[in-house]
ZADREN-299866 format. One record per atom (N, C-alpha, C): atom name; x, y, z; residue number from 1. Coordinates in steps of 0.001 Angstrom, whole numbers, plus 500000, padded with zeros to 6 digits. Layout:
<sites>
<site "CA"; <X; Y; Z>; NUM>
...
</sites>
This chain:
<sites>
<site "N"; <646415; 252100; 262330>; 1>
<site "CA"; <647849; 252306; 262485>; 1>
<site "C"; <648523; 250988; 262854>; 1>
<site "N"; <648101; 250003; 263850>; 2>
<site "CA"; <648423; 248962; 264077>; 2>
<site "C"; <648453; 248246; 263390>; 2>
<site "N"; <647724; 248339; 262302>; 3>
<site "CA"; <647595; 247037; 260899>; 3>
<site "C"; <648665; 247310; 260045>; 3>
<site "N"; <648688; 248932; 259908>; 4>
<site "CA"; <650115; 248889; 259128>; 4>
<site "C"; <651549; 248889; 259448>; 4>
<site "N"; <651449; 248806; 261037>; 5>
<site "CA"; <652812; 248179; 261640>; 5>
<site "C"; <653541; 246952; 261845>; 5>
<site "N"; <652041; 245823; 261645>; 6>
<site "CA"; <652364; 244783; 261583>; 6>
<site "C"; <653213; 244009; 260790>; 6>
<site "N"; <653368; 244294; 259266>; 7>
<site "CA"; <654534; 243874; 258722>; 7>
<site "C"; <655600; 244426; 259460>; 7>
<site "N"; <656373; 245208; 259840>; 8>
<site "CA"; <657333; 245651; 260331>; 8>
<site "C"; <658039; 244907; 261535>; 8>
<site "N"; <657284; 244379; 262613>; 9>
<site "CA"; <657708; 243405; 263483>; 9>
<site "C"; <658209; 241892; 263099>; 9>
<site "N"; <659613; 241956; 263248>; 10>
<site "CA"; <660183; 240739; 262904>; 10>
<site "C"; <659732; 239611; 264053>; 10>
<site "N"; <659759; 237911; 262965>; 11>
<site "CA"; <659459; 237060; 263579>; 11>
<site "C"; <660499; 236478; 264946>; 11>
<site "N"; <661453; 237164; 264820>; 12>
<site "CA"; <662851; 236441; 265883>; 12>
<site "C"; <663221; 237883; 265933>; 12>
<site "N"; <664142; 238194; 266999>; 13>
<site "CA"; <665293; 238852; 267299>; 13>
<site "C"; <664486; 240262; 268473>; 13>
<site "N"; <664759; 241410; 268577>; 14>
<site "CA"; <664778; 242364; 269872>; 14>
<site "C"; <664046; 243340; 269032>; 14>
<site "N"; <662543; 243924; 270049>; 15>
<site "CA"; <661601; 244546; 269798>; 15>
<site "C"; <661461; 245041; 270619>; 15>
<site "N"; <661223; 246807; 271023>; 16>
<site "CA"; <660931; 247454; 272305>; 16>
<site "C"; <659483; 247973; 271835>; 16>
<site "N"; <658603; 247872; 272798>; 17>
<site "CA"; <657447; 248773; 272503>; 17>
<site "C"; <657197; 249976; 273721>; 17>
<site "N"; <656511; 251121; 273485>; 18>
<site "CA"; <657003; 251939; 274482>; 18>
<site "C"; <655366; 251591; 275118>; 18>
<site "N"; <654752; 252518; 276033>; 19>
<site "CA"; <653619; 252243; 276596>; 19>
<site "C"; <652288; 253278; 275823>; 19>
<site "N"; <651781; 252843; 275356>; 20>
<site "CA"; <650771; 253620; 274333>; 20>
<site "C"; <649721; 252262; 274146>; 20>
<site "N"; <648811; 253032; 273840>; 21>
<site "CA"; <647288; 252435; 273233>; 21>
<site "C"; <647558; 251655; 271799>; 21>
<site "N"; <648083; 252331; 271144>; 22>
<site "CA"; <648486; 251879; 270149>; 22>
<site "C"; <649476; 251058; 270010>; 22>
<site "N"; <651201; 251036; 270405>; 23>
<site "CA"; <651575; 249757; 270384>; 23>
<site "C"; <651186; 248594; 271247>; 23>
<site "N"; <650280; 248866; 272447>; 24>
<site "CA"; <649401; 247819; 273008>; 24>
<site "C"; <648367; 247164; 272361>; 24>
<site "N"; <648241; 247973; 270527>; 25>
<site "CA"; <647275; 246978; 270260>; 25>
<site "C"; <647804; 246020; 269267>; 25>
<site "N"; <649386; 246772; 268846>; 26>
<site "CA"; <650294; 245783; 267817>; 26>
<site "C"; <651014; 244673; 268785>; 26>
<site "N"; <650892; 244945; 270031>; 27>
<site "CA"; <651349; 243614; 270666>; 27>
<site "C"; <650396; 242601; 270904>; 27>
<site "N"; <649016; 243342; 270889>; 28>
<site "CA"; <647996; 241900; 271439>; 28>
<site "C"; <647861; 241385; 269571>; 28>
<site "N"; <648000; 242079; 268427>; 29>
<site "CA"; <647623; 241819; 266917>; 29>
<site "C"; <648733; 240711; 266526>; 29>
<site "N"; <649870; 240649; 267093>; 30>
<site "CA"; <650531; 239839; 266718>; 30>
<site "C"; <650432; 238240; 266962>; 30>
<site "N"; <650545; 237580; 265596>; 31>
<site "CA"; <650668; 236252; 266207>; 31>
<site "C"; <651843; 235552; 266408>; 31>
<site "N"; <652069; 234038; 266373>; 32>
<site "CA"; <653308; 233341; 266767>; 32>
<site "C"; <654451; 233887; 266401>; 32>
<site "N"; <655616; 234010; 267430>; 33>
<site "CA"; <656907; 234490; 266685>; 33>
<site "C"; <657616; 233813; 266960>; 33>
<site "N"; <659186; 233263; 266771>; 34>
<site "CA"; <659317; 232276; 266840>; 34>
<site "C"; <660916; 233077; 267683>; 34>
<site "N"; <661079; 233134; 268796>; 35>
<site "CA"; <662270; 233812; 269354>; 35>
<site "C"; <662454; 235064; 269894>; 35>
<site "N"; <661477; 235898; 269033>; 36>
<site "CA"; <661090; 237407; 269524>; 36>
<site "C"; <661452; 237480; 271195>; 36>
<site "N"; <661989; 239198; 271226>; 37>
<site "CA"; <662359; 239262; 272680>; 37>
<site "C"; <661917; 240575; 272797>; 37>
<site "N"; <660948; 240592; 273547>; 38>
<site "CA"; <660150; 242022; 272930>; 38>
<site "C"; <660118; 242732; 274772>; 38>
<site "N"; <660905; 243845; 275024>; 39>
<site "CA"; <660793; 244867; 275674>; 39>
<site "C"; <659937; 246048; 275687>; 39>
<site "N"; <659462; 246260; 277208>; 40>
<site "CA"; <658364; 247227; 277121>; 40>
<site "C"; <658712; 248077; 278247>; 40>
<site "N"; <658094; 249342; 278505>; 41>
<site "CA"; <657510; 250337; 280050>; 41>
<site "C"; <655926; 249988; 280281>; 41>
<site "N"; <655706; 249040; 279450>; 42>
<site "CA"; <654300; 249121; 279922>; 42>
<site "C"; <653581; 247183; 280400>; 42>
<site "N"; <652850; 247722; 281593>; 43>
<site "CA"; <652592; 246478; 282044>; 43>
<site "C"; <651109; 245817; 281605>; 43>
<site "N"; <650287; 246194; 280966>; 44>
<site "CA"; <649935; 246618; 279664>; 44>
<site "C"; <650358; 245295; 278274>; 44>
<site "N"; <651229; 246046; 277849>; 45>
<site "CA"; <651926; 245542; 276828>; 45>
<site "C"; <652503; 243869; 277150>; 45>
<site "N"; <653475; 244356; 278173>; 46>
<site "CA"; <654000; 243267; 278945>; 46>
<site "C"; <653128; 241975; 278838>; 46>
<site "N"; <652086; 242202; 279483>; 47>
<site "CA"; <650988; 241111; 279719>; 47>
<site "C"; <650415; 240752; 278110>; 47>
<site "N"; <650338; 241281; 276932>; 48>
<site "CA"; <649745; 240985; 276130>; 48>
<site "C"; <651209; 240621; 275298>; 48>
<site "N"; <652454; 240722; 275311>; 49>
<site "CA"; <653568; 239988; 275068>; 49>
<site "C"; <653908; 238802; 275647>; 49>
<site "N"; <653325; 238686; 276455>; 50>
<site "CA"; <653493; 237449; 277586>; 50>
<site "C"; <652703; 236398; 277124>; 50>
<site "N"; <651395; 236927; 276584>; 51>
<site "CA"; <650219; 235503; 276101>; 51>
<site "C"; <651161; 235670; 274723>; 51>
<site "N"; <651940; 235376; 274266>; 52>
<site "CA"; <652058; 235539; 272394>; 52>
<site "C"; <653815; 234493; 272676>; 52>
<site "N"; <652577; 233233; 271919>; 53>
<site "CA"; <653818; 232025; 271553>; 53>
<site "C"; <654572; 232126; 271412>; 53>
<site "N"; <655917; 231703; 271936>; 54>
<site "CA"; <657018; 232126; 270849>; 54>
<site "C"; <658260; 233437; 271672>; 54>
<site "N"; <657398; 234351; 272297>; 55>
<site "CA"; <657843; 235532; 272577>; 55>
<site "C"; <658323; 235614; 274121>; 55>
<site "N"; <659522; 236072; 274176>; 56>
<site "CA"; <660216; 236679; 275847>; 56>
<site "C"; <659778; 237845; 276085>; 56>
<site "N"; <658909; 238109; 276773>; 57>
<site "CA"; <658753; 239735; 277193>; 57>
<site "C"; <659477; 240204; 278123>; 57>
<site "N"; <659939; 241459; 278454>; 58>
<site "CA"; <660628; 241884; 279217>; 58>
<site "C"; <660196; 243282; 280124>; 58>
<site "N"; <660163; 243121; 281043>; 59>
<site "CA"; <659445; 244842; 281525>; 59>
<site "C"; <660856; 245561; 281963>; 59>
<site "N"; <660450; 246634; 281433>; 60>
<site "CA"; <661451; 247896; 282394>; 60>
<site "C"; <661712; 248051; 284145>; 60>
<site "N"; <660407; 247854; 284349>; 61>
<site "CA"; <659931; 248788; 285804>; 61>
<site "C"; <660134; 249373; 285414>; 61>
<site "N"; <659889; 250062; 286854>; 62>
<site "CA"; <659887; 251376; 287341>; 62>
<site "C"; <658327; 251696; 288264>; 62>
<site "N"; <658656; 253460; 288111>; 63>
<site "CA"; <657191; 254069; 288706>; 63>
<site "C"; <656230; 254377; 287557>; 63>
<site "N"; <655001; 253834; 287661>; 64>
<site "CA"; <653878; 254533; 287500>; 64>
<site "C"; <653951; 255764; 287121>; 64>
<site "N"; <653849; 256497; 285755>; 65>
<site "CA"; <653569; 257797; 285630>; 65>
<site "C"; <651855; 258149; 285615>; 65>
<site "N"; <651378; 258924; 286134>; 66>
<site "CA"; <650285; 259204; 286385>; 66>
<site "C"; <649520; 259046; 285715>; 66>
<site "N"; <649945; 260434; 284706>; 67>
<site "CA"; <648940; 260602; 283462>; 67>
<site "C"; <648656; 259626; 282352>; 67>
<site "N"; <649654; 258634; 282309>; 68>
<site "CA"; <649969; 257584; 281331>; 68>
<site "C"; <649476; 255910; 281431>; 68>
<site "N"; <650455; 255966; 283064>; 69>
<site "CA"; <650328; 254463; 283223>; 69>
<site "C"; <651424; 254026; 282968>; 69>
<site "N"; <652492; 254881; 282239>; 70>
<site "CA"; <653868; 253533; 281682>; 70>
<site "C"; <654674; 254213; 282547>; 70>
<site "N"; <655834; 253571; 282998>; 71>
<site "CA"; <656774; 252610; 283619>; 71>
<site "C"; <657737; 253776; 283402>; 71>
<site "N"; <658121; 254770; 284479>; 72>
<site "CA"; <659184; 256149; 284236>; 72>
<site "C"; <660214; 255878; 285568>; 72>
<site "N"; <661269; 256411; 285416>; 73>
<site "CA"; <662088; 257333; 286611>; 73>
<site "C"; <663590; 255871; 286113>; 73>
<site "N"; <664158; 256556; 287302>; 74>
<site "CA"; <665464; 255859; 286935>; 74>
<site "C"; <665526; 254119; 286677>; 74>
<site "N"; <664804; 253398; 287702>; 75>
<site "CA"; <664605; 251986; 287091>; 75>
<site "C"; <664380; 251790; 285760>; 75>
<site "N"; <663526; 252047; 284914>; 76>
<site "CA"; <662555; 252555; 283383>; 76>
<site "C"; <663857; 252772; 283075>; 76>
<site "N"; <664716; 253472; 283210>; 77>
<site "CA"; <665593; 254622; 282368>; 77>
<site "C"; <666629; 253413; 282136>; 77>
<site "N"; <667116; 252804; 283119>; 78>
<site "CA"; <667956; 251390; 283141>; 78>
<site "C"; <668007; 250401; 282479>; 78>
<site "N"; <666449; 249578; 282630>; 79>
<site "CA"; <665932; 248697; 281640>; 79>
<site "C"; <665845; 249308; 280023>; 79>
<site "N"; <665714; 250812; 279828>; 80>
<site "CA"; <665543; 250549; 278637>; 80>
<site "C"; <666610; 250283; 277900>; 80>
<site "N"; <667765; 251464; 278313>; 81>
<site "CA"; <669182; 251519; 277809>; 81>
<site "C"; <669521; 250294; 277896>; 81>
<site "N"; <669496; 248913; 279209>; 82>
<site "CA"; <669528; 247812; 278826>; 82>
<site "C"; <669653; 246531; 277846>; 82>
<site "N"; <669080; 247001; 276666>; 83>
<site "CA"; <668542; 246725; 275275>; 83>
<site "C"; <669076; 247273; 274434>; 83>
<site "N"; <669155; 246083; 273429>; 84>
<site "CA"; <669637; 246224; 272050>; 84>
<site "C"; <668727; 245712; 271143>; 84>
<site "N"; <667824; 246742; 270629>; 85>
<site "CA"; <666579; 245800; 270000>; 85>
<site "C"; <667083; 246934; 268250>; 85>
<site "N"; <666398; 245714; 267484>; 86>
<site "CA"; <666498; 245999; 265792>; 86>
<site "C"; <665385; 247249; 266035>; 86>
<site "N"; <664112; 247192; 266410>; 87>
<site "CA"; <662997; 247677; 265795>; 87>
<site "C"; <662625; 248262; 267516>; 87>
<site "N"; <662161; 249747; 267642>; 88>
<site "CA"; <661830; 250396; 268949>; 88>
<site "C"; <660497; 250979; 267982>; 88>
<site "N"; <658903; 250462; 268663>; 89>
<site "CA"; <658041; 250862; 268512>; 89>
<site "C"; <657387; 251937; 269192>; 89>
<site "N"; <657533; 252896; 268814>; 90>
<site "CA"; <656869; 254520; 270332>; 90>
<site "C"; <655794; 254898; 269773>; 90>
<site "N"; <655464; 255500; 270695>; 91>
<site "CA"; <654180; 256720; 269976>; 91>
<site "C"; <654634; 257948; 270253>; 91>
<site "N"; <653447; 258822; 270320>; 92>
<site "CA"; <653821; 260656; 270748>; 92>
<site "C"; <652369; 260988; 271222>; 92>
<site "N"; <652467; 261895; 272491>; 93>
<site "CA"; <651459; 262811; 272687>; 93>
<site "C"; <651500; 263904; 271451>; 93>
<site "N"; <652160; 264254; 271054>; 94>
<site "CA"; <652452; 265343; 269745>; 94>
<site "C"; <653867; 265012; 268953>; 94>
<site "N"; <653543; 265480; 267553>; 95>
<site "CA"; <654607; 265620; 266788>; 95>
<site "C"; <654580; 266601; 266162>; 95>
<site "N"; <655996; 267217; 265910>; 96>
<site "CA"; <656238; 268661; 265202>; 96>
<site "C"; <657272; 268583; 264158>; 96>
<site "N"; <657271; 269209; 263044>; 97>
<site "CA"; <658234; 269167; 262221>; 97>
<site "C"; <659469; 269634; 262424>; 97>
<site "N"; <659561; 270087; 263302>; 98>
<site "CA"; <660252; 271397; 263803>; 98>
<site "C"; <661126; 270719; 265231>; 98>
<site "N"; <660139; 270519; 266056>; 99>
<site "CA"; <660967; 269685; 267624>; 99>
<site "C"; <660649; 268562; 267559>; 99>
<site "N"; <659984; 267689; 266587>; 100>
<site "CA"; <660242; 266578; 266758>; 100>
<site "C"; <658810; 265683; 267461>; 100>
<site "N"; <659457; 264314; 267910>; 101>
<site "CA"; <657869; 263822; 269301>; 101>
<site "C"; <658054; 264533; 270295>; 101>
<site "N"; <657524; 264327; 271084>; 102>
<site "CA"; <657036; 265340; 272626>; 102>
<site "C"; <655673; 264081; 273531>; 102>
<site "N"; <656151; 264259; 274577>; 103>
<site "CA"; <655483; 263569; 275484>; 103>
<site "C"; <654811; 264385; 276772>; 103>
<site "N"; <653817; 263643; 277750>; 104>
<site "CA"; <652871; 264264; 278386>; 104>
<site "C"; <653927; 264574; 279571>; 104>
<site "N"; <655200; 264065; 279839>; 105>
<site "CA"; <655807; 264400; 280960>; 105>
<site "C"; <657526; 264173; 280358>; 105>
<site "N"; <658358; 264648; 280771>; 106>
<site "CA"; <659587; 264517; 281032>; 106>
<site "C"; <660417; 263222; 280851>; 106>
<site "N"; <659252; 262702; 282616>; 107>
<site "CA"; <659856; 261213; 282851>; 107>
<site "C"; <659951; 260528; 281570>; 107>
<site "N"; <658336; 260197; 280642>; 108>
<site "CA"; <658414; 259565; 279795>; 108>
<site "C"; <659083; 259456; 278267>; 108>
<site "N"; <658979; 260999; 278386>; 109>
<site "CA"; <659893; 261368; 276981>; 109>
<site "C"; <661407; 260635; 277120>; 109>
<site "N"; <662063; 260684; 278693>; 110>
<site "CA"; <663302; 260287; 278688>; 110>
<site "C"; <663581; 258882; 278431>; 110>
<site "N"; <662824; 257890; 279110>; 111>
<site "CA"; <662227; 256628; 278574>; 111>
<site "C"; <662331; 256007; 277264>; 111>
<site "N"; <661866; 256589; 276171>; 112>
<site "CA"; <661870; 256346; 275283>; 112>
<site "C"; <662898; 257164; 274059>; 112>
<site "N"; <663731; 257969; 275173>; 113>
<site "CA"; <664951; 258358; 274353>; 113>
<site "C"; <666196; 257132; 274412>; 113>
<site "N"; <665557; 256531; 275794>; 114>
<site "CA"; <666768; 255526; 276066>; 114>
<site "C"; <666466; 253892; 275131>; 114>
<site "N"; <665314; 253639; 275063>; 115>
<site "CA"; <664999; 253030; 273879>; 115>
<site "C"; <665400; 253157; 272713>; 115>
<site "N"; <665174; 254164; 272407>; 116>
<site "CA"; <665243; 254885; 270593>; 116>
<site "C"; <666988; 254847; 270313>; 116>
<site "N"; <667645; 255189; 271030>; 117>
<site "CA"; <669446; 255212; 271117>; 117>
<site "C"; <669980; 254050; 270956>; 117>
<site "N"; <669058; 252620; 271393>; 118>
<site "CA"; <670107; 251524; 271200>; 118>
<site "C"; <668922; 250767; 270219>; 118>
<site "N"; <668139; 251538; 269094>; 119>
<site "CA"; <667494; 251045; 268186>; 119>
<site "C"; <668253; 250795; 267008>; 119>
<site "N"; <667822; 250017; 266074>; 120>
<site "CA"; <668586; 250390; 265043>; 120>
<site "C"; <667680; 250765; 264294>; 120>
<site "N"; <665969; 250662; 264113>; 121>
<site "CA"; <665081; 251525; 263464>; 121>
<site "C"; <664054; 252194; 264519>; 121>
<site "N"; <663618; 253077; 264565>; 122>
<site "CA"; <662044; 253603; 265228>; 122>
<site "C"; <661496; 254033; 264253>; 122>
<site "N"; <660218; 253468; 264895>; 123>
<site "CA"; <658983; 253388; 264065>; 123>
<site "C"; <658084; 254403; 264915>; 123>
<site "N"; <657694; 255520; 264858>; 124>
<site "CA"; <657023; 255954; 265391>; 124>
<site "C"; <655356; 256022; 264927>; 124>
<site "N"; <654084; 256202; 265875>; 125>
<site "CA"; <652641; 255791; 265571>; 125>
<site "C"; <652324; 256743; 266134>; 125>
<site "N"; <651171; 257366; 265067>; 126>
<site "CA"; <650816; 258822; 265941>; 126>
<site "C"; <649515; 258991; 264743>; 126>
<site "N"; <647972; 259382; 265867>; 127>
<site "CA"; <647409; 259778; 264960>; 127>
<site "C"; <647652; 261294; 264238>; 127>
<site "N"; <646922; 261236; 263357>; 128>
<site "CA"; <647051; 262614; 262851>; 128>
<site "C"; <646210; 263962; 263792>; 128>
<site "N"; <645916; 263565; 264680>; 129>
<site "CA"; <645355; 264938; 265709>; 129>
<site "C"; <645971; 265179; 266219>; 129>
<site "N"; <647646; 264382; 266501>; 130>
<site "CA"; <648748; 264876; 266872>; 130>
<site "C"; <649949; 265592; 266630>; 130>
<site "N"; <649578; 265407; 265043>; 131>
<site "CA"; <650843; 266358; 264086>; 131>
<site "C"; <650346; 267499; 264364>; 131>
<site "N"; <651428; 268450; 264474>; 132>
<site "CA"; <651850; 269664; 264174>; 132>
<site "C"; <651649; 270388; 265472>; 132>
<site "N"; <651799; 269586; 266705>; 133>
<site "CA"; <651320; 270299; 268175>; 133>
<site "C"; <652762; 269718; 269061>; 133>
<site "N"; <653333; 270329; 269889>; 134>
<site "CA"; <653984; 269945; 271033>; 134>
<site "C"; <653403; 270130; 272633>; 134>
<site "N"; <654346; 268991; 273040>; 135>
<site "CA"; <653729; 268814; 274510>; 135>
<site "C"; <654848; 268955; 275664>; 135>
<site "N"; <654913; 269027; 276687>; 136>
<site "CA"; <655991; 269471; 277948>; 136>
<site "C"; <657407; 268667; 277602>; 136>
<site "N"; <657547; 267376; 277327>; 137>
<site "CA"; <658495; 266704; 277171>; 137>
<site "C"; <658686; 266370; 275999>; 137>
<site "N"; <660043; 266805; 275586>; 138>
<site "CA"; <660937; 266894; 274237>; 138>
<site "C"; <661000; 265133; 274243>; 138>
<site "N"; <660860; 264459; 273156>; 139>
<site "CA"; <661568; 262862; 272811>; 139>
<site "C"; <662258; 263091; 272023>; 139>
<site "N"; <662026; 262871; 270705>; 140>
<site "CA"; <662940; 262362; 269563>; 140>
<site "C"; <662575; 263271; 268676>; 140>
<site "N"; <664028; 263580; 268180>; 141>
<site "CA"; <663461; 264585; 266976>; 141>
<site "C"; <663736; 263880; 265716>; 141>
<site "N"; <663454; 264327; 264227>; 142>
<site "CA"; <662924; 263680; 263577>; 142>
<site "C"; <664350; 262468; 262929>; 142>
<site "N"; <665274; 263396; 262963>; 143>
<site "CA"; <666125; 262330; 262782>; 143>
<site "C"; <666298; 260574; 263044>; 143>
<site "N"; <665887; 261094; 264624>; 144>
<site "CA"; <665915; 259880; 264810>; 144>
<site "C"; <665128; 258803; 264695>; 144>
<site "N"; <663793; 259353; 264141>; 145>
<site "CA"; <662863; 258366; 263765>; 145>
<site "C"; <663041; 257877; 262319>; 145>
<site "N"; <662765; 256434; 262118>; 146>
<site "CA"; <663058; 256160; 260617>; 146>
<site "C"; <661571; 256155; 260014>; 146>
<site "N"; <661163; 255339; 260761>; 147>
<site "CA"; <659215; 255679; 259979>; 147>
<site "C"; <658402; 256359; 260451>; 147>
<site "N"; <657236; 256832; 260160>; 148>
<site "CA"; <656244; 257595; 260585>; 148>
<site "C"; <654935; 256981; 259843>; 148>
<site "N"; <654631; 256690; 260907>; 149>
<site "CA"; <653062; 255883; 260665>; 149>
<site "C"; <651703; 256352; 261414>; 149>
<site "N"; <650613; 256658; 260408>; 150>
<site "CA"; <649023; 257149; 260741>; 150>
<site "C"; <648154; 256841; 260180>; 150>
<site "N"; <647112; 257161; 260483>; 151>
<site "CA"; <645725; 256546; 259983>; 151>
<site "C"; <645398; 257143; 258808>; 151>
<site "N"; <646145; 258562; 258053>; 152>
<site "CA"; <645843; 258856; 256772>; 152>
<site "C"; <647076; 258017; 255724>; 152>
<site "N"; <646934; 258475; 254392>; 153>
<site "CA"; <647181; 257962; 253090>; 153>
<site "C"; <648663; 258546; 253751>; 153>
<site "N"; <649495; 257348; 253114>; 154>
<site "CA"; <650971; 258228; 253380>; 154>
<site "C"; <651164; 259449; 252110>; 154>
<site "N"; <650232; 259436; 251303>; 155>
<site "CA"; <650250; 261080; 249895>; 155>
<site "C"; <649599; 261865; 250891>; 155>
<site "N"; <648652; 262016; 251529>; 156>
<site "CA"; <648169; 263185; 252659>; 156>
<site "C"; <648765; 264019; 252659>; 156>
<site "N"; <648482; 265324; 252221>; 157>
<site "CA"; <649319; 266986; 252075>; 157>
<site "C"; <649289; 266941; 253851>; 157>
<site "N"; <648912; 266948; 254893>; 158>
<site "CA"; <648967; 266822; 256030>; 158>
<site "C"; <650613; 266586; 256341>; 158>
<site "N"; <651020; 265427; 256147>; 159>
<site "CA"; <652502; 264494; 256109>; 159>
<site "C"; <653610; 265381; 255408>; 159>
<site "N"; <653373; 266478; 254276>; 160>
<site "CA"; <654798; 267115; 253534>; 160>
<site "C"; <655396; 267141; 254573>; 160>
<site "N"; <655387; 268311; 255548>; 161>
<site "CA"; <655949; 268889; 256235>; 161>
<site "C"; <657411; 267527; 257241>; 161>
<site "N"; <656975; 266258; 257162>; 162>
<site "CA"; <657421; 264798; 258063>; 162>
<site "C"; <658400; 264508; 255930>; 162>
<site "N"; <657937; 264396; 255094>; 163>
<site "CA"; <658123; 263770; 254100>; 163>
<site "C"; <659629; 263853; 253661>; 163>
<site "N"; <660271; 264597; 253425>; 164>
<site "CA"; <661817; 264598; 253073>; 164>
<site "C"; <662731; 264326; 254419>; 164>
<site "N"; <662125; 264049; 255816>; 165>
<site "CA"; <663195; 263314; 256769>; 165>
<site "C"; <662849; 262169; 257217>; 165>
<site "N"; <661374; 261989; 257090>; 166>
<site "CA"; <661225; 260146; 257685>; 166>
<site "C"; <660232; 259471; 256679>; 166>
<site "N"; <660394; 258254; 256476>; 167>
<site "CA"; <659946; 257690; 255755>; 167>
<site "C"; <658106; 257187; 256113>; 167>
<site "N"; <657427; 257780; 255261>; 168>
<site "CA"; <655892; 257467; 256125>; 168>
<site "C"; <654989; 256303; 255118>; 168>
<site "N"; <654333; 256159; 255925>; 169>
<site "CA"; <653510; 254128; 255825>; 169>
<site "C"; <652193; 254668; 256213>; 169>
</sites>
């Protein structure tokens, strides 16, 4: 999933990544950028934006969410809305055709609503053991995501159900 996100990250201008395994591994995959200003909830990320030439990282704060590790509650909620980035990279504990991403808590779903609002694309990363399930906290529904990216073929009969509202890679 990370390999095929990598074209997508521009060399200059405002990049949010949310706190996930996966955009933690498109931030350490990237090389030199030349201006990039790349915002995160995750300290994590942060640190592997921080070694990468070129690049301003920025953390949210906040608290510690438990189950996760990334960066929730009103500080988080501040820093993200903060930002005006081209490209907001998230993931999902689940995605549904129906409600959309969904996250393991509240805090975090809200997080990355405040990201996704002053995006001008989201890219969302989700394996496929996550389609078609929801989890406690509502994120983004499909509208608002512009891509949808996984580890199967973007033809995958799996994907119809995502195929006539977001564009999949």
């Amino acid at each position: 999933i990370a390999q095929k996100v990598l074209e997508l990250v521009p060399v200059r201008g405002a990049v949010a990544f949310d706190a996930s395994t996966t955009t933690n591994a498109i931030a350490a995959m990237l090389t030199l950028r030349d201006g990039l200003i790349a915002s995160t909830s995750s300290v994590e990320t942060f640190d592997a934006l921080g070694a990468l030439p070129g690049a301003q990282a920025q953390l949210t704060g906040g608290t510690r969410e438990p189950e996760t590790g990334s960066l929730v509650g009103p500080i988080a909620n501040l820093g993200a809305r903060a930002v005006q980035v081209e490209l907001f990279l998230a993931s999902a504990a689940s995605l549904n055709a129906v409600s959309g991403s969904s996250e393991v808590s509240l805090a975090e779903a809200e997080v990355k609503r405040h990201f996704a609002a002053n995006a001008e694309r989201t890219v969302l990363c989700v394996d496929s053991s996550k389609l078609d399930k929801r989890s406690p906290g509502s994120a983004l529904s499909l509208d608002e995501i512009s891509v949808l990216v996984t580890e199967l073929d973007p033809a995958d009969a799996r994907l119809d159900a995502y195929r006539e509202r977001v564009r999949i890679l």
